[in-house]
C-alpha positions in Angstrom: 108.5 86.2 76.4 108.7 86.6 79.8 110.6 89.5 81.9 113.3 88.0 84.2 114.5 91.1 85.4 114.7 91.5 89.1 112.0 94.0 90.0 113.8 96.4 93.2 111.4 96.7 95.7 110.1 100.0 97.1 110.2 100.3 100.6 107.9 102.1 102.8 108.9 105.4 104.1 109.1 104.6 108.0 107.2 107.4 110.0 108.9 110.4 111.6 107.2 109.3 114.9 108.9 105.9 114.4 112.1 107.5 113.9 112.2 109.6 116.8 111.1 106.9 119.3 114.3 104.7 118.0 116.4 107.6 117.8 116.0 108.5 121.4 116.2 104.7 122.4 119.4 104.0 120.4 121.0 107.0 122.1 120.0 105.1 125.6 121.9 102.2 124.1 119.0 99.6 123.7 119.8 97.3 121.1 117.9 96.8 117.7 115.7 93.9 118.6 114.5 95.5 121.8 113.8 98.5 120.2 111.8 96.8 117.4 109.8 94.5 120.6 108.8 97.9 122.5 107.9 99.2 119.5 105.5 96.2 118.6 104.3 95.6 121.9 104.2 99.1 123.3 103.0 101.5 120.8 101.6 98.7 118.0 104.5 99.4 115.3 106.1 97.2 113.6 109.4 98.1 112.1 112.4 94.9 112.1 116.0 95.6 113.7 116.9 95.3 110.1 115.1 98.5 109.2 116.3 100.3 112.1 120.0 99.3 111.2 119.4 100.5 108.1 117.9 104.1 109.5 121.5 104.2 111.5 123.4 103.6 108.2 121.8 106.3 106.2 121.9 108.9 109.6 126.0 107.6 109.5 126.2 108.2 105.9 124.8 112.4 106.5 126.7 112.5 109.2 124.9 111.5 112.2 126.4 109.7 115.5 123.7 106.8 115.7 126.3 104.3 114.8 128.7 105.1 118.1 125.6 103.3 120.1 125.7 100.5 118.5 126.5 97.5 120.4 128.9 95.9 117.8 130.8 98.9 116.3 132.1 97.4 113.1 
């Protein structure tokens, strides 16, 4: 018998370094992808708009004002 429960995945913690880099260029109102391509090509991180979106929905959730430089504020 076989287990067809969906397994959740675990994603990796993304490092505080990370983090503050895409902070600071969120704040300067860069959007997501460009952030994610300076990252790759500039400092050899990769991290995908996706994630990044996903850091600005958990710093809305506590709080935090990342959202208000979005580019599309739904």
């Amino acid at each position: 018998m076989t287990d067809n429960r969906r397994r959740e995945k675990v994603k990796p913690k993304i490092p505080e370094e990370v983090l503050c880099i895409a902070n600071d260029l969120i704040e300067k109102d860069w959007s997501l992808e460009q952030i994610s391509g300076w990252l790759a090509a500039e400092k050899n991180m990769r991290i995908s708009h996706e994630r990044i979106y996903q850091h600005i929905a958990r710093d809305r959730k506590q709080g935090g004002n990342l959202h208000l430089h979005l580019r599309c504020r739904k």
